[in-house]
N, C-alpha and C positions, 0 to 999 in steps of 0.2 A: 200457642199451637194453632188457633184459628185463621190468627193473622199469617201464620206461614200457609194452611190448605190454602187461604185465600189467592197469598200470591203465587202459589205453586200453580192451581187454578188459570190464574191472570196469564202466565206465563205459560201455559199448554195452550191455553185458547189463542195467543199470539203468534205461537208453533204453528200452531194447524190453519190460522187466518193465513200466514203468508206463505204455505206450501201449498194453498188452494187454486192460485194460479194455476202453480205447477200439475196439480193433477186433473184440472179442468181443462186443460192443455191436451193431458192423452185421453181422456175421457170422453170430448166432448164432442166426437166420432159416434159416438156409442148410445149418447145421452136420450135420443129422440128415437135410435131401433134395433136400441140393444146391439148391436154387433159393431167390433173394435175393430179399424182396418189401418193401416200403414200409407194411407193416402191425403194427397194433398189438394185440397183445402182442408184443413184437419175437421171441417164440419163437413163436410161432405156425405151425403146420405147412400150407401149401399147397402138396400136391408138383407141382400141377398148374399150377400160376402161371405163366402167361406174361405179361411186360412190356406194356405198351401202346406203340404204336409212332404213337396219336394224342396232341398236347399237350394240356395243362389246357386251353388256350386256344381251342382247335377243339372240346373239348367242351363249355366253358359256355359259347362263340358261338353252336352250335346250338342247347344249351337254352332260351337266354333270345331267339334268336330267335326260335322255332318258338312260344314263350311268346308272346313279344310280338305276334307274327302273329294269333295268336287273340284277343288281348286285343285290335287294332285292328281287326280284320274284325268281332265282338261290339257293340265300342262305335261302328263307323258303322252297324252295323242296329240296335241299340236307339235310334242320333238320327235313324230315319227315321219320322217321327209318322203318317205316311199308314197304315206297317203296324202298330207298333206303338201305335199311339194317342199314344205321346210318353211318354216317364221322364226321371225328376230327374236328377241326375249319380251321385246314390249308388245310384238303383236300377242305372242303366246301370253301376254300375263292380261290384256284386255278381251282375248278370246276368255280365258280365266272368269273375270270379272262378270261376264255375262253365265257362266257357268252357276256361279257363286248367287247370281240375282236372281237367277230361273226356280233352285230353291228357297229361299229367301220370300222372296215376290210369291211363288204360287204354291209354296206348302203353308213357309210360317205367315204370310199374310191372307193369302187363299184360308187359311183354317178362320182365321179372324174376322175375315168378310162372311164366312157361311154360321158364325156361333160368336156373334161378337153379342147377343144379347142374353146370351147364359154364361157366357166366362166368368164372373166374377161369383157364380157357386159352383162350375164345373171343376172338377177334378183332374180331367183329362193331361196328357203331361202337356200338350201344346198351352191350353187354359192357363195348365199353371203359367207356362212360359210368358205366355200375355201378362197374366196378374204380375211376376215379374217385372217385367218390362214398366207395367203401370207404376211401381213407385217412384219413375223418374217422370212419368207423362200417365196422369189418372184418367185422363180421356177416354184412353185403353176401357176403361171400366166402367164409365158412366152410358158409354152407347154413344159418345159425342158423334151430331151429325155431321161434319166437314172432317174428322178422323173415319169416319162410317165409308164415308162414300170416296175418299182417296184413298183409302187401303182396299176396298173394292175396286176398283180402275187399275189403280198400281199391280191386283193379284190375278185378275182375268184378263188384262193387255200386256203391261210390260211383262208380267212370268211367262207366256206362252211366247211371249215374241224377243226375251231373251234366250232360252233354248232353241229357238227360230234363230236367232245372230250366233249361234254356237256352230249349227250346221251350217250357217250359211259359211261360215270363214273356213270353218275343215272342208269343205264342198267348193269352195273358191266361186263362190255366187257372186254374179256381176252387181248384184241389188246387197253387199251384204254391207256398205259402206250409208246406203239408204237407211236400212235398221238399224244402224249403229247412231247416226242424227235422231233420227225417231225416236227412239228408247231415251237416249238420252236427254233430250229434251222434256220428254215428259217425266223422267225422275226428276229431274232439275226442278222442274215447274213444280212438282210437285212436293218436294221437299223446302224449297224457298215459303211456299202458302204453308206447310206442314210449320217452321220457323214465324213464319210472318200472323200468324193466327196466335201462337200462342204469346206472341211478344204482344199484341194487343188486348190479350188478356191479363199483362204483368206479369208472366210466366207462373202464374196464381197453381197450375196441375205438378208442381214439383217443388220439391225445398232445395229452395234459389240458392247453392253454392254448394251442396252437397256433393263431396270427391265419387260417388259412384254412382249413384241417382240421378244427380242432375250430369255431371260433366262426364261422367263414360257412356250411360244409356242416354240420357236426352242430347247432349252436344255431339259425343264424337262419336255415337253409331249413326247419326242423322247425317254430321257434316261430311264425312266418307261419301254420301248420294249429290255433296256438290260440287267437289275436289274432282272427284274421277270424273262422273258425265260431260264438264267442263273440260276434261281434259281431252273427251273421247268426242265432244262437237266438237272442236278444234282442230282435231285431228279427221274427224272424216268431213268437216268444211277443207281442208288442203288437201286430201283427195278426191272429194267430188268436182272440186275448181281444177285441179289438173285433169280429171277426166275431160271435161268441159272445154277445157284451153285446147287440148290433145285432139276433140271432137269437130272444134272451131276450125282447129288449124288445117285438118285435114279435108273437108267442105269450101277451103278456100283455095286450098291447091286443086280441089276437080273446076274448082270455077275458073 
């Protein structure tokens, strides 16, 4: 009977040796200030971390509703031709896009530049929204200074001056192909260093393959900011060059 405690013994303490990894793993979040977070570097220290107590699914209902809200209120005044004179489907969906950035840019990143160093014990539903966000990019929640001060830039220039390229296109502003380069360029630039920063870091602020963590929130809500502006410099470099050409040609017939 001894010899059995003993190896029973043996055999519990071999148990718990090799599932101690495993739980130093979720733990070791925790280990230095008490508080357990969802974030990556799993040692990462937030002693301020409070849980979210809204689901993933309450927060990207609102996001992509309050998105899609602008995207349809945008696209039935750009098809009303009495004010706007009338646009193609592609102007009306980039007049859209600027709609869509204006909230985007100056509410949910505006919120993030003004309380970016209480979110991660705020409660508020934006907060959560961030905290969110943070398990694909824990940046969000450390206070990171190059995430600090591009989402700052990004919420007091491009938001105000994408609702600025909304009126400028329903208003048929002769400068509205100007803000359109503008805007765009600086999303670009600033999404490439948003990319380019964290690949120097080994992508260390998320768990590298994760199906919604890393590749819907960190890849493809990011790469969206370099598909489109790409597409919309492109597009208002062939209409500023034609303006240009159009401007040439006419200064050569008075001469």
């Amino acid at each position: 009977m001894t010899g059995y405690k003993a190896e029973s013994a043996h055999v519990s303490a071999k148990l718990t040796s090799e599932s101690e990894p495993f739980i130093f793993q979720m733990m070791d979040a925790s280990s230095a200030t008490g508080v357990l977070h969802p974030y990556w570097p799993r040692d990462l220290l937030i002693p301020t971390y409070v849980a979210n107590d809204r689901s993933m699914s309450e927060i990207l209902v609102f996001l992509f509703s309050v998105s899609g809200l602008f995207l349809l209120v945008t696209w039935l005044i750009t098809g009303q031709k009495g004010t706007t004179g009338g646009f193609g489907a592609w102007r009306r969906l980039a007049v859209c896009w600027f709609a869509v950035c204006g909230f985007i840019h100056g509410v949910i990143e505006g919120w993030f530049s003004l309380y970016y160093d209480i979110i991660p014990g705020d409660q508020s539903f934006l907060s959560q929204l961030w905290k969110e966000y943070s398990k694909g990019d824990s940046r969000y929640v450390i206070a990171d200074n190059f995430t600090v001060c591009m989402e700052t830039v990004t919420a007091w220039l491009w938001g105000p001056f994408s609702f600025w390229a909304v009126y400028a296109f329903i208003s048929k502003k002769p400068y509205r192909f100007v803000l359109q380069l503008i805007i765009s360029l600086g999303q670009l630039y600033g999404v490439v260093l948003y990319f380019y920063t964290e690949h120097r870091d080994g992508y260390a602020h998320s768990e590298m393959g994760h199906p919604v963590y890393f590749w819907f929130y960190f890849v493809f809500m990011n790469v969206l900011w370099i598909i489109v502006p790409f597409a919309l410099i492109v597009d208002a470099w062939r209409h500023l060059s034609a303006a240009q050409a159009q401007t040439d040609k006419t200064k050569s017939k008075r001469t």
